[in-house]
PDB file with one MODEL, atoms N, CA, C and O in Angstrom:
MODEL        1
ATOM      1  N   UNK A   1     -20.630  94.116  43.729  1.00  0.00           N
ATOM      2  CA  UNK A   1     -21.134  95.083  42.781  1.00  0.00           C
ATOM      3  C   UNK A   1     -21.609  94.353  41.528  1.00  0.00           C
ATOM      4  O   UNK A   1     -20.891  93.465  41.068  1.00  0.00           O
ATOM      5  N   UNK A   2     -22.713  94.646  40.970  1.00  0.00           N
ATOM      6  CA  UNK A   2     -23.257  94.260  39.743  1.00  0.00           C
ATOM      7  C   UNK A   2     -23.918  92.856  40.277  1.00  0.00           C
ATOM      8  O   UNK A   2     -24.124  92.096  39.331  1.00  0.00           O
ATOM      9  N   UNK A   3     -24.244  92.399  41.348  1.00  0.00           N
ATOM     10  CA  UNK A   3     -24.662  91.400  41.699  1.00  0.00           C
ATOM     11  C   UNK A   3     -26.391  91.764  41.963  1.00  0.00           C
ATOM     12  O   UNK A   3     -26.777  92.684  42.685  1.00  0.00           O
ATOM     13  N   UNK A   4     -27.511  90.598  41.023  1.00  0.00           N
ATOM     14  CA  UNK A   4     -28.699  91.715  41.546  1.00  0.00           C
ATOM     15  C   UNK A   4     -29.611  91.257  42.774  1.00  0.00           C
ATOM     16  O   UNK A   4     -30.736  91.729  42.937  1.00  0.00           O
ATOM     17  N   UNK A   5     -28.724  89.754  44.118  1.00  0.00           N
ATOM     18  CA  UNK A   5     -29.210  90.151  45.035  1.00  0.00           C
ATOM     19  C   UNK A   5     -28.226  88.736  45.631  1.00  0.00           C
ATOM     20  O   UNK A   5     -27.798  87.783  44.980  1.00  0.00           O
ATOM     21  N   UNK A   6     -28.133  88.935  46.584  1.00  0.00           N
ATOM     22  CA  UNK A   6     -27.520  87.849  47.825  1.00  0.00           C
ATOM     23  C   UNK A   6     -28.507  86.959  48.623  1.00  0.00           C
ATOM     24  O   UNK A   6     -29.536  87.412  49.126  1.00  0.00           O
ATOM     25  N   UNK A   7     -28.158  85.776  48.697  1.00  0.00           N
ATOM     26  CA  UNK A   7     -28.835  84.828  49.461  1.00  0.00           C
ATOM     27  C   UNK A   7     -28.489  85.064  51.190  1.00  0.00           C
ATOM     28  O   UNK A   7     -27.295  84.983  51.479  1.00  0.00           O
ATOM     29  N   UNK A   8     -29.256  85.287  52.087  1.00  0.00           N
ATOM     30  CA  UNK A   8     -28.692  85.365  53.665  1.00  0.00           C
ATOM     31  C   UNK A   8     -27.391  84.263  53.795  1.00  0.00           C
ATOM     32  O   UNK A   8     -26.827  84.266  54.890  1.00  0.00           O
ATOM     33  N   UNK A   9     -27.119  83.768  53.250  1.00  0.00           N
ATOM     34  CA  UNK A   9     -26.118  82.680  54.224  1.00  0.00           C
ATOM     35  C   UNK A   9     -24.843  83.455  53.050  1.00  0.00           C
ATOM     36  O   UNK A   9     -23.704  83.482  53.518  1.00  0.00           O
ATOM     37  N   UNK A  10     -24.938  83.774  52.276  1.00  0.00           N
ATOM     38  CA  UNK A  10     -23.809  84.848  51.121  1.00  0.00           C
ATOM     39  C   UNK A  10     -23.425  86.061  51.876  1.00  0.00           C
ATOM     40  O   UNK A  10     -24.262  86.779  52.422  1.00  0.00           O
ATOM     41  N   UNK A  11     -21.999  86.311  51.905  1.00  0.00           N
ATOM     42  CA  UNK A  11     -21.830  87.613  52.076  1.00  0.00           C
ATOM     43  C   UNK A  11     -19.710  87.664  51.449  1.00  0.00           C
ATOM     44  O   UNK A  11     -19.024  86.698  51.114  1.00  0.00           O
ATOM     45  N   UNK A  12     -19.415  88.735  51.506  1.00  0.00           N
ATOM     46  CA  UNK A  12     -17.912  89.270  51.034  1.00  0.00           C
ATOM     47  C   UNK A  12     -17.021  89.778  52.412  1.00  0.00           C
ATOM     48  O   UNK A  12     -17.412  90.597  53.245  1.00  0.00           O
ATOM     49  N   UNK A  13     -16.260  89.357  52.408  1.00  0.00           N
ATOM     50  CA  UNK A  13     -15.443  89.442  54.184  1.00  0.00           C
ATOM     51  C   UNK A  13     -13.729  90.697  52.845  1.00  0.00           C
ATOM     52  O   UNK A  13     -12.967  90.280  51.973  1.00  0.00           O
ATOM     53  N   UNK A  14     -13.865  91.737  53.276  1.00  0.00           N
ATOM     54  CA  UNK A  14     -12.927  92.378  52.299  1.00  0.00           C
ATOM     55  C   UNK A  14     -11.844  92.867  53.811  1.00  0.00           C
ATOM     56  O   UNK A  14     -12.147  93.220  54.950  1.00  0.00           O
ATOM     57  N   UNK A  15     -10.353  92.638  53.020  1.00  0.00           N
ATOM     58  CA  UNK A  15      -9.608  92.737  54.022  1.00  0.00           C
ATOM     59  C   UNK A  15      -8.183  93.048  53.365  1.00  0.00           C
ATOM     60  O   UNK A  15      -8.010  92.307  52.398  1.00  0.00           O
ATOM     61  N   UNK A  16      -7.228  93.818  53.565  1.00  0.00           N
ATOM     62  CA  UNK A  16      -7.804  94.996  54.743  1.00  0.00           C
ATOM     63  C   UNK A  16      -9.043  96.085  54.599  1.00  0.00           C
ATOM     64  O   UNK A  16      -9.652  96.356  53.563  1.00  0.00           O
ATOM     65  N   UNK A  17      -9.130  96.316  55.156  1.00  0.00           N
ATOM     66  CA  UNK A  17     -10.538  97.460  54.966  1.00  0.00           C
ATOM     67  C   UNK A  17     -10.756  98.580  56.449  1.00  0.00           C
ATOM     68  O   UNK A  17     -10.127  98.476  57.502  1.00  0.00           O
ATOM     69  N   UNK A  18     -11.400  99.203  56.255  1.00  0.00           N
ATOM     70  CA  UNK A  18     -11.983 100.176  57.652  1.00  0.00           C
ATOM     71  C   UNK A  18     -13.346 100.967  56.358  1.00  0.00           C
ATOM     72  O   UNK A  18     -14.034 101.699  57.069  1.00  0.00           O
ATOM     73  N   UNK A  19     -13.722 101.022  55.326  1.00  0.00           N
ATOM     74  CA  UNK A  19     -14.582 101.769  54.771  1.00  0.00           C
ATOM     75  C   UNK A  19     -15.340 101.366  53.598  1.00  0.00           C
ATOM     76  O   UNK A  19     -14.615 100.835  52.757  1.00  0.00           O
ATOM     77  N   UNK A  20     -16.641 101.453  53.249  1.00  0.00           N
ATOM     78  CA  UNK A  20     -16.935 100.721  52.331  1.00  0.00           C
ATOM     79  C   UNK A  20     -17.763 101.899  51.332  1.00  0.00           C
ATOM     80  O   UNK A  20     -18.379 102.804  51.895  1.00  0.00           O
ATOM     81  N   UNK A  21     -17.739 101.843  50.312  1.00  0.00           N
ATOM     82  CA  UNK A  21     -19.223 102.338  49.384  1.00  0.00           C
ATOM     83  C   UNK A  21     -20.069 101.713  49.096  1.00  0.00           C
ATOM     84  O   UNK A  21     -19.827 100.556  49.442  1.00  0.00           O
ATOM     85  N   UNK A  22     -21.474 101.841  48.388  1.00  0.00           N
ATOM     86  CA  UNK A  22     -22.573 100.847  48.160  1.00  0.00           C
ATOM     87  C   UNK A  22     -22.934 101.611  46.166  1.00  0.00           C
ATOM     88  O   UNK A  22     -24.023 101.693  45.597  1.00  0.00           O
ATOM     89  N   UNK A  23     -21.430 102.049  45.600  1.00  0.00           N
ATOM     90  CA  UNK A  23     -21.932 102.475  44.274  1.00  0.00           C
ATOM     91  C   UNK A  23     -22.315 101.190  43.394  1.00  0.00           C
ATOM     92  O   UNK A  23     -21.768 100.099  43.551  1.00  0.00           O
ATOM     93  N   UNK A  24     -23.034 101.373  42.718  1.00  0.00           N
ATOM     94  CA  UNK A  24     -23.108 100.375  41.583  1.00  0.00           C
ATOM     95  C   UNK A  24     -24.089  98.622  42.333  1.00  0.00           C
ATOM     96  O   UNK A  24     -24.239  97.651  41.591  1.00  0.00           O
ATOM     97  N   UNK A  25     -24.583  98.613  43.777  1.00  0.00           N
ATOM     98  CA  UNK A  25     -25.436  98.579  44.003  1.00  0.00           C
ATOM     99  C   UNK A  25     -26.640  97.864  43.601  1.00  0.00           C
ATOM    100  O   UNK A  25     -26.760  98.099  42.398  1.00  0.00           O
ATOM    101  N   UNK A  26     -27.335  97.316  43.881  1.00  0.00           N
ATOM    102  CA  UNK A  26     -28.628  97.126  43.302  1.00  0.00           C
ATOM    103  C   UNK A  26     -29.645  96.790  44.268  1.00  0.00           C
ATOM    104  O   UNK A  26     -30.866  96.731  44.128  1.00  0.00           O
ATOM    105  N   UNK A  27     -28.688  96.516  45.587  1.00  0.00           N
ATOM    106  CA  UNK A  27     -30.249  96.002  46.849  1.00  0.00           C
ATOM    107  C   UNK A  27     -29.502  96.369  47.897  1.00  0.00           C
ATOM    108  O   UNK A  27     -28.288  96.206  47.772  1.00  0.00           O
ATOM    109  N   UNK A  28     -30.002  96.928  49.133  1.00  0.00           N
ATOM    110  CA  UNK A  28     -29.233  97.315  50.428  1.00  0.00           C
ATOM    111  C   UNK A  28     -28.736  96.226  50.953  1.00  0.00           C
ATOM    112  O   UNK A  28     -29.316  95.142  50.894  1.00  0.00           O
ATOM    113  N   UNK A  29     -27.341  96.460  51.653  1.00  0.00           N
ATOM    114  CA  UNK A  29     -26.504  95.647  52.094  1.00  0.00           C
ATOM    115  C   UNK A  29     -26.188  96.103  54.129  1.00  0.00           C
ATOM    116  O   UNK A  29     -25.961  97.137  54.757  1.00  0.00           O
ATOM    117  N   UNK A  30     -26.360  94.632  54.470  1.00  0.00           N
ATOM    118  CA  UNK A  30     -25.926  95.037  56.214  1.00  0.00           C
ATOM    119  C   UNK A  30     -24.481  94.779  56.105  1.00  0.00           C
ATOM    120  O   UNK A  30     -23.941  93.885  55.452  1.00  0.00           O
ATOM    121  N   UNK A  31     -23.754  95.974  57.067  1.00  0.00           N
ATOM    122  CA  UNK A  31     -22.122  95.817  56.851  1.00  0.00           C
ATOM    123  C   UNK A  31     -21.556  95.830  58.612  1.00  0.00           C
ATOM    124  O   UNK A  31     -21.934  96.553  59.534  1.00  0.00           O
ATOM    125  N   UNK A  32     -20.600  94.807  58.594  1.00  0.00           N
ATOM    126  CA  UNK A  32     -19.726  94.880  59.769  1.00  0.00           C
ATOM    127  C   UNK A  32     -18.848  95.413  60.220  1.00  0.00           C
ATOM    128  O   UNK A  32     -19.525  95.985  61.074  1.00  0.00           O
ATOM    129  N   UNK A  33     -18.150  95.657  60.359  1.00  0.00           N
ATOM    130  CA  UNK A  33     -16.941  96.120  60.683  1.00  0.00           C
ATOM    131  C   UNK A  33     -15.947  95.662  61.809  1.00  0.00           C
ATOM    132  O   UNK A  33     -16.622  96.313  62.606  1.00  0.00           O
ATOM    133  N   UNK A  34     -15.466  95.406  62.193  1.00  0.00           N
ATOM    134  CA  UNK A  34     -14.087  94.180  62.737  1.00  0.00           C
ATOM    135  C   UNK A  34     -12.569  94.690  63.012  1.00  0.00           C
ATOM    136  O   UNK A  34     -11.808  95.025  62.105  1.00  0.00           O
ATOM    137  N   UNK A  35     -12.266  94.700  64.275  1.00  0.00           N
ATOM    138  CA  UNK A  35     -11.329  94.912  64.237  1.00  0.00           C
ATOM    139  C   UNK A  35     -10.149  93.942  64.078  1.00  0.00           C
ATOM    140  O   UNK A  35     -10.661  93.071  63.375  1.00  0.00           O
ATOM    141  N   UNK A  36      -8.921  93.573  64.295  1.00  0.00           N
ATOM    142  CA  UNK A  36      -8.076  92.514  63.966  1.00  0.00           C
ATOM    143  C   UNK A  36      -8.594  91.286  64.800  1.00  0.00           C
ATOM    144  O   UNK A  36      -8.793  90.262  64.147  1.00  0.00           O
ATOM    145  N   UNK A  37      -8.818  91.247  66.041  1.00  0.00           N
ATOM    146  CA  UNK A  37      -9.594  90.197  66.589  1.00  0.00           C
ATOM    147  C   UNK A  37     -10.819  89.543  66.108  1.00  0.00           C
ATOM    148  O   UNK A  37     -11.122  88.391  66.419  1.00  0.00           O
ATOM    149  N   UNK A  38     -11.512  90.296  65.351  1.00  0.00           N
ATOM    150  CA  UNK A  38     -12.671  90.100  64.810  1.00  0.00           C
ATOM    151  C   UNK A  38     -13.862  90.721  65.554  1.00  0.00           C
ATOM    152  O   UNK A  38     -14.979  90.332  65.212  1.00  0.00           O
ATOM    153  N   UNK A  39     -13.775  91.533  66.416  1.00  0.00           N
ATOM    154  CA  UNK A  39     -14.382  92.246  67.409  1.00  0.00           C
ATOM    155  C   UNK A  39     -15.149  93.349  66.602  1.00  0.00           C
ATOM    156  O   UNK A  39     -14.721  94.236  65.863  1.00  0.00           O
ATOM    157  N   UNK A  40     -16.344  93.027  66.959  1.00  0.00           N
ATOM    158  CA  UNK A  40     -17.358  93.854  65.947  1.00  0.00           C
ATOM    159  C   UNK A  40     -17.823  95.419  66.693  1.00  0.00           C
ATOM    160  O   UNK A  40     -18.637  95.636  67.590  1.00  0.00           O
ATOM    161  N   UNK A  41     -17.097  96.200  66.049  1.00  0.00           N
ATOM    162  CA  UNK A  41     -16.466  97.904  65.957  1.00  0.00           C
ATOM    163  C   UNK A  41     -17.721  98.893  65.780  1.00  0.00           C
ATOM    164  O   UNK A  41     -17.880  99.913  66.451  1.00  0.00           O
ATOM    165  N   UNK A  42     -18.701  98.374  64.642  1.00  0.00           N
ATOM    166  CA  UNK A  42     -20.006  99.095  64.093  1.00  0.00           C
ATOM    167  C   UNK A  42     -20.610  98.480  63.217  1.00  0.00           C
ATOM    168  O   UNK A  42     -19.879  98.061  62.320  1.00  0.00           O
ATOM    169  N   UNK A  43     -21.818  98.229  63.111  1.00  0.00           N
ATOM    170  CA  UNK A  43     -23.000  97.633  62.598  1.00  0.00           C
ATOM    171  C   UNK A  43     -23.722  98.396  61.603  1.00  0.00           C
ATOM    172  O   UNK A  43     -24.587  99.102  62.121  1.00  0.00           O
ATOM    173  N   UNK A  44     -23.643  98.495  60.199  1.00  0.00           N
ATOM    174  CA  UNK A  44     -24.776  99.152  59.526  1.00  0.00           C
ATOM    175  C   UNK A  44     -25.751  98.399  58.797  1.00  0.00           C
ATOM    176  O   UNK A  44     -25.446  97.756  57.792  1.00  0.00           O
ATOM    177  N   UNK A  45     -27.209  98.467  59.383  1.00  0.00           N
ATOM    178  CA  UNK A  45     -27.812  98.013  58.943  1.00  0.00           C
ATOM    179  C   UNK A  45     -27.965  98.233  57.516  1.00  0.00           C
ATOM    180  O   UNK A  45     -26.898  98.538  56.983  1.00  0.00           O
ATOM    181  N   UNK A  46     -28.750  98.185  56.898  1.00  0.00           N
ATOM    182  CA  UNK A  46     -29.821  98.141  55.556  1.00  0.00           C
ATOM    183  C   UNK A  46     -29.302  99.529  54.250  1.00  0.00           C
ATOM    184  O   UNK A  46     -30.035 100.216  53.539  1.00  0.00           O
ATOM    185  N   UNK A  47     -27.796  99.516  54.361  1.00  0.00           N
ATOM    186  CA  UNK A  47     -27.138 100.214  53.539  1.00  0.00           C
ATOM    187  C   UNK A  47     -27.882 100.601  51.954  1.00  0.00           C
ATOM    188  O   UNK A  47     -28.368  99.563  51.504  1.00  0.00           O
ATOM    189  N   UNK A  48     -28.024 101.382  51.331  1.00  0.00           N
ATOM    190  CA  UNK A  48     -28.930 101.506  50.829  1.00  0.00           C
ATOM    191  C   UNK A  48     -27.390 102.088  49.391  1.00  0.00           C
ATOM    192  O   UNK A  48     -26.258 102.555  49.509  1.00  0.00           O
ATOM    193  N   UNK A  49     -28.279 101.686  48.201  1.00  0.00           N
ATOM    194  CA  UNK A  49     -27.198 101.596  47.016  1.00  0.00           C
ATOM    195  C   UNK A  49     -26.664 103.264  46.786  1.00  0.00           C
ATOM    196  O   UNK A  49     -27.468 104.111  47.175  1.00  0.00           O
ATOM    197  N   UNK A  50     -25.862 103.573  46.413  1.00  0.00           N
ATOM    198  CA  UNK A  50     -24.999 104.381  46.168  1.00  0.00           C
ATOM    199  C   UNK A  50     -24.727 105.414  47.617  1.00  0.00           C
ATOM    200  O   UNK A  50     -25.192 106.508  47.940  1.00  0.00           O
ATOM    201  N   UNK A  51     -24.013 104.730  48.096  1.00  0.00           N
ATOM    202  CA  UNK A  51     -23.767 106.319  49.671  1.00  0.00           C
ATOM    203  C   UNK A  51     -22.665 105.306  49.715  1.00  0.00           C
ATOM    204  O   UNK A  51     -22.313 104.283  49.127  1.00  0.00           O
ATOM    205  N   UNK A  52     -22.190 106.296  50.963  1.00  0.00           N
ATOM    206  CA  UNK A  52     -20.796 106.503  50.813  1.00  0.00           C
ATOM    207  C   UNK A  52     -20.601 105.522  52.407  1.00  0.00           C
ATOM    208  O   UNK A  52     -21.475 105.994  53.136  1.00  0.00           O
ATOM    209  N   UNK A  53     -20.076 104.745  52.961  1.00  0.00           N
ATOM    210  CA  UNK A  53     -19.881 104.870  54.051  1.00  0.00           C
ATOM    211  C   UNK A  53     -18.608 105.696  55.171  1.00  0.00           C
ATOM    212  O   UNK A  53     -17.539 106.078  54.695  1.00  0.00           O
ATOM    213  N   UNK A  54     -18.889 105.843  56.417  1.00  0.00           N
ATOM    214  CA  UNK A  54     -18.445 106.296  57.070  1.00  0.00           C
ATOM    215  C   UNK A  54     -16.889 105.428  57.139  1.00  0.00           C
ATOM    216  O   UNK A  54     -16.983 104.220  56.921  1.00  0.00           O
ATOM    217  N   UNK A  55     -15.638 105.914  57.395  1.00  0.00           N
ATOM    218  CA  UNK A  55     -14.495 105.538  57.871  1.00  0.00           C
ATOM    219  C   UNK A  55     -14.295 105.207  59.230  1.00  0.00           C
ATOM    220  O   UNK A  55     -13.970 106.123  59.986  1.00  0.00           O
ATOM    221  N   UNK A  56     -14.505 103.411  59.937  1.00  0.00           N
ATOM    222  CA  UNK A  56     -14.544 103.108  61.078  1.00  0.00           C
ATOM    223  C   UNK A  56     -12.755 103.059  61.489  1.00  0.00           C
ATOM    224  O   UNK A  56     -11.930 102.328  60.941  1.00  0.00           O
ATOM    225  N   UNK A  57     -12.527 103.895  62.418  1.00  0.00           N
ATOM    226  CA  UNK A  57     -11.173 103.672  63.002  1.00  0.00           C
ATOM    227  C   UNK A  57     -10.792 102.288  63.613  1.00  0.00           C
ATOM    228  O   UNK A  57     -11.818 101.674  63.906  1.00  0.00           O
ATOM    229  N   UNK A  58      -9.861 101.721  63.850  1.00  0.00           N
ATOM    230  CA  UNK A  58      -9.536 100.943  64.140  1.00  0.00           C
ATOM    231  C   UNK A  58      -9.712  99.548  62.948  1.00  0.00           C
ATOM    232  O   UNK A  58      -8.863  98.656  62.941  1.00  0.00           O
ATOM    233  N   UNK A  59     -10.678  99.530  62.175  1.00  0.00           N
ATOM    234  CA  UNK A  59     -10.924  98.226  61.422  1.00  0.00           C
ATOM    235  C   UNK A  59     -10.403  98.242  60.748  1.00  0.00           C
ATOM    236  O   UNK A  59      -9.836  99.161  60.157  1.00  0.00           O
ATOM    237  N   UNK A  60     -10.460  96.178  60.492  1.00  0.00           N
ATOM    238  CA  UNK A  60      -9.472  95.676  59.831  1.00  0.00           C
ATOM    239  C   UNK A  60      -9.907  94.967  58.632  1.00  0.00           C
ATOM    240  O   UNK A  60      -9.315  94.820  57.563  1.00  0.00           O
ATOM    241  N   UNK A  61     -11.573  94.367  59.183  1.00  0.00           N
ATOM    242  CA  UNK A  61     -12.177  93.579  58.220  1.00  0.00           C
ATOM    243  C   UNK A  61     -13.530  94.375  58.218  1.00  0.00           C
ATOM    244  O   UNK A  61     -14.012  94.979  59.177  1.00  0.00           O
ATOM    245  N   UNK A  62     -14.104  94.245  56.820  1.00  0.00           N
ATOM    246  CA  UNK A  62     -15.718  94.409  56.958  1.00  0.00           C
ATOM    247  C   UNK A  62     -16.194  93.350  56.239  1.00  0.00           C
ATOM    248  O   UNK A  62     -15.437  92.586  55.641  1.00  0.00           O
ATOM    249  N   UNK A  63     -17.476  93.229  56.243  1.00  0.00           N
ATOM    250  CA  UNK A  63     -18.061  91.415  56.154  1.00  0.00           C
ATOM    251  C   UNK A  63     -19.447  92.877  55.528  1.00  0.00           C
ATOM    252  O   UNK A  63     -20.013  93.820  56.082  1.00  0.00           O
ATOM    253  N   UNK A  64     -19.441  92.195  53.949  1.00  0.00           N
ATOM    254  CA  UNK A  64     -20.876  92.686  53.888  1.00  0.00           C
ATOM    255  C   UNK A  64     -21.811  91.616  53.060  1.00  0.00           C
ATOM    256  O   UNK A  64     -21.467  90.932  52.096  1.00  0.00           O
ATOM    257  N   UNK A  65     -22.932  91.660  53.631  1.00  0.00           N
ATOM    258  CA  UNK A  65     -24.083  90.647  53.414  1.00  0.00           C
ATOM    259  C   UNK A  65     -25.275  90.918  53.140  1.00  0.00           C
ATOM    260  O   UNK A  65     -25.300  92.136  53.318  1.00  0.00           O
ATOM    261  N   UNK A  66     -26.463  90.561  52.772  1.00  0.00           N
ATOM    262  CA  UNK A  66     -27.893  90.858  52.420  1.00  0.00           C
ATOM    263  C   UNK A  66     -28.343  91.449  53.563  1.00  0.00           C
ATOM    264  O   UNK A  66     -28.241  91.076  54.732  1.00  0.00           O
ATOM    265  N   UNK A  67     -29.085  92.857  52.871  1.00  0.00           N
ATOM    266  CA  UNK A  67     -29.916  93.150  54.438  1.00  0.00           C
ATOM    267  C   UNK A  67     -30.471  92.503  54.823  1.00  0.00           C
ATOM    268  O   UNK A  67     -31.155  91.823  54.059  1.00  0.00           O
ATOM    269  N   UNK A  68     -30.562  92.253  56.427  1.00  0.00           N
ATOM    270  CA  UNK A  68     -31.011  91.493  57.061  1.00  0.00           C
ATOM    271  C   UNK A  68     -30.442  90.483  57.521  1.00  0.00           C
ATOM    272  O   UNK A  68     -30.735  90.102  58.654  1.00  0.00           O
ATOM    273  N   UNK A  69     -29.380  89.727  56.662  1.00  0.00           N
ATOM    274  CA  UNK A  69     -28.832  88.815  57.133  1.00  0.00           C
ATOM    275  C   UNK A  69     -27.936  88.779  58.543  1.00  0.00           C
ATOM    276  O   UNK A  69     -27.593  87.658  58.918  1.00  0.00           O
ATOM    277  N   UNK A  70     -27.531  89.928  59.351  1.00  0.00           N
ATOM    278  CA  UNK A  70     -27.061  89.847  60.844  1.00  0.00           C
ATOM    279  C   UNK A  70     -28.489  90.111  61.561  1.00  0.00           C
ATOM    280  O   UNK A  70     -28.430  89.759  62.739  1.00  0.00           O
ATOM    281  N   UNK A  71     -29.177  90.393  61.361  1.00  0.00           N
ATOM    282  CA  UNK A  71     -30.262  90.825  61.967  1.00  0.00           C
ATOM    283  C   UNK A  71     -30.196  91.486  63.822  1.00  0.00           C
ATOM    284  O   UNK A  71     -29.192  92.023  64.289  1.00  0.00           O
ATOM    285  N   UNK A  72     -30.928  91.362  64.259  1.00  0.00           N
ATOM    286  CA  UNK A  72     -30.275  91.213  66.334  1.00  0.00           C
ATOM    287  C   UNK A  72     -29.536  90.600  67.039  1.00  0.00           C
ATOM    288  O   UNK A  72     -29.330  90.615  68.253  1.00  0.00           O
ATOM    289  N   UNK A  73     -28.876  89.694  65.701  1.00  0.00           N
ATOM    290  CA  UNK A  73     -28.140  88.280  66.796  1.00  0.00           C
ATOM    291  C   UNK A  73     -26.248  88.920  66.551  1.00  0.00           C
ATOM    292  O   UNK A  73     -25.347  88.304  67.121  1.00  0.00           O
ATOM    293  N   UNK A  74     -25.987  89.935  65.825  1.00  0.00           N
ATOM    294  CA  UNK A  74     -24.722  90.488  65.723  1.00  0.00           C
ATOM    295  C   UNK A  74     -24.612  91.836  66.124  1.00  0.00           C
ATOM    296  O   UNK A  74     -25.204  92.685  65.457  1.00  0.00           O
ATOM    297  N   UNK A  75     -23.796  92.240  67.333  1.00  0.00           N
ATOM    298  CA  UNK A  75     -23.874  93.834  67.969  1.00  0.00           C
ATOM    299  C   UNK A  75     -22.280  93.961  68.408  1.00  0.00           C
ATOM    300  O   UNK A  75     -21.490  93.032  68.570  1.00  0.00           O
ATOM    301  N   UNK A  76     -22.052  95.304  68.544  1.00  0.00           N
ATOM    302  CA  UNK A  76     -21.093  95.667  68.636  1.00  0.00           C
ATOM    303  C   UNK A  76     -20.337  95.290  70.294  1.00  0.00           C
ATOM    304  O   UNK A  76     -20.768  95.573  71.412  1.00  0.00           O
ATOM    305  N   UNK A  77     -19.089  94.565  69.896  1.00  0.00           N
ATOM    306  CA  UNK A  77     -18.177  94.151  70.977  1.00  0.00           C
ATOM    307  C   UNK A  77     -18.738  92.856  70.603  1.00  0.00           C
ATOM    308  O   UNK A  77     -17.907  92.020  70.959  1.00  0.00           O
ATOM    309  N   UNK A  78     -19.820  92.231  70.015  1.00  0.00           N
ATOM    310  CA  UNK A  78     -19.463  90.676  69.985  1.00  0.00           C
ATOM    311  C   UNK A  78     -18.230  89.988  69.086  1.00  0.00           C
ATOM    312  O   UNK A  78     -17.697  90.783  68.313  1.00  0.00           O
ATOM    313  N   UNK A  79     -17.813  88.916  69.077  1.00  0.00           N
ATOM    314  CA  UNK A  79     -16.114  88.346  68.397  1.00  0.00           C
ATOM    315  C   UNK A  79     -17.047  87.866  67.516  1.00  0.00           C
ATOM    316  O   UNK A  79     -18.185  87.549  67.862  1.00  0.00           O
ATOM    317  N   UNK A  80     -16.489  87.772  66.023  1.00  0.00           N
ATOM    318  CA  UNK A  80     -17.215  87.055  64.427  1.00  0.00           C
ATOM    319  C   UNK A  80     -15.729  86.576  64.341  1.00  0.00           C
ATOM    320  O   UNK A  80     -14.729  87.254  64.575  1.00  0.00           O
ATOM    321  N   UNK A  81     -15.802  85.064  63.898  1.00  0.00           N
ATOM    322  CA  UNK A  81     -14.976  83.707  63.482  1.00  0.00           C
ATOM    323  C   UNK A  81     -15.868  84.115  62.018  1.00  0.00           C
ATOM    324  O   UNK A  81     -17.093  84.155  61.896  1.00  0.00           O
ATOM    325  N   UNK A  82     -14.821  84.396  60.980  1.00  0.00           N
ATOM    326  CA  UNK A  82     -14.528  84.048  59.581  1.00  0.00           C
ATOM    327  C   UNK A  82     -13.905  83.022  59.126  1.00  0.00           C
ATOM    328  O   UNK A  82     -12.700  83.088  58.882  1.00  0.00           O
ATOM    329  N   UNK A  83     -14.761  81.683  58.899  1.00  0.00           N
ATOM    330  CA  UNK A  83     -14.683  80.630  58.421  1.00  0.00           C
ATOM    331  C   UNK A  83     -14.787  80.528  56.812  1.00  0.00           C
ATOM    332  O   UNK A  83     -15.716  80.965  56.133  1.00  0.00           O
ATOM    333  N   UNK A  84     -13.740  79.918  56.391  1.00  0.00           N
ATOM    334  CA  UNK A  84     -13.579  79.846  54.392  1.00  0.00           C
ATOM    335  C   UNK A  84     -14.050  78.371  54.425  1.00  0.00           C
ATOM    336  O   UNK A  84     -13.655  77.422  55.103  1.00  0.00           O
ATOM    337  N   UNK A  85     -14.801  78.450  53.693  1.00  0.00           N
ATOM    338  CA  UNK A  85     -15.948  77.043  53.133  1.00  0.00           C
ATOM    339  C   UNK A  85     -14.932  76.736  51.941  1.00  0.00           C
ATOM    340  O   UNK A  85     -14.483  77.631  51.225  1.00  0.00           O
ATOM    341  N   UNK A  86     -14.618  75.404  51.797  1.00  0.00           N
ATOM    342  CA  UNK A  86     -13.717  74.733  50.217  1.00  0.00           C
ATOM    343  C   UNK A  86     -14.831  74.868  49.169  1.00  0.00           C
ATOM    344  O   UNK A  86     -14.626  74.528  48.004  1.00  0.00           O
TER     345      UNK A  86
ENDMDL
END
């Protein structure tokens, strides 16, 4: 939030989680959703600033990043490895 845009290789992995908002906003965001395995639950593309998102059952993590940045190569039931860079 208050950020006024993300580089593709940038994104926020928030945990625990199952739900996100996009208030305060400034550029649409693609969001993941993850269950404890890392098993990808639901995909929203190109989130658009202030809405609300939906409450995904089961999740544990959501990973949100610049639209665009998962593009076709991340779909639901594929496994995401959350790697922390020093």
């Amino acid at each position: 939030m208050g950020m006024k845009d993300l580089r593709l290789s940038e994104g926020l992995a928030l945990i625990p989680c199952n739900s996100v908002h996009s208030f305060f906003m400034k550029f649409p965001i693609d969001v993941l959703f993850l269950d404890a395995q890392g098993r990808v639950l639901r995909c929203t593309e190109a989130m658009r600033p202030w809405r609300v998102g939906v409450v995904v059952p089961g999740a544990r993590v959501v990973i949100e990043a610049k639209s665009g940045a998962f593009g076709a190569t991340v779909q639901v039931d594929d496994i995401v490895e959350i790697r922390v860079q020093p």
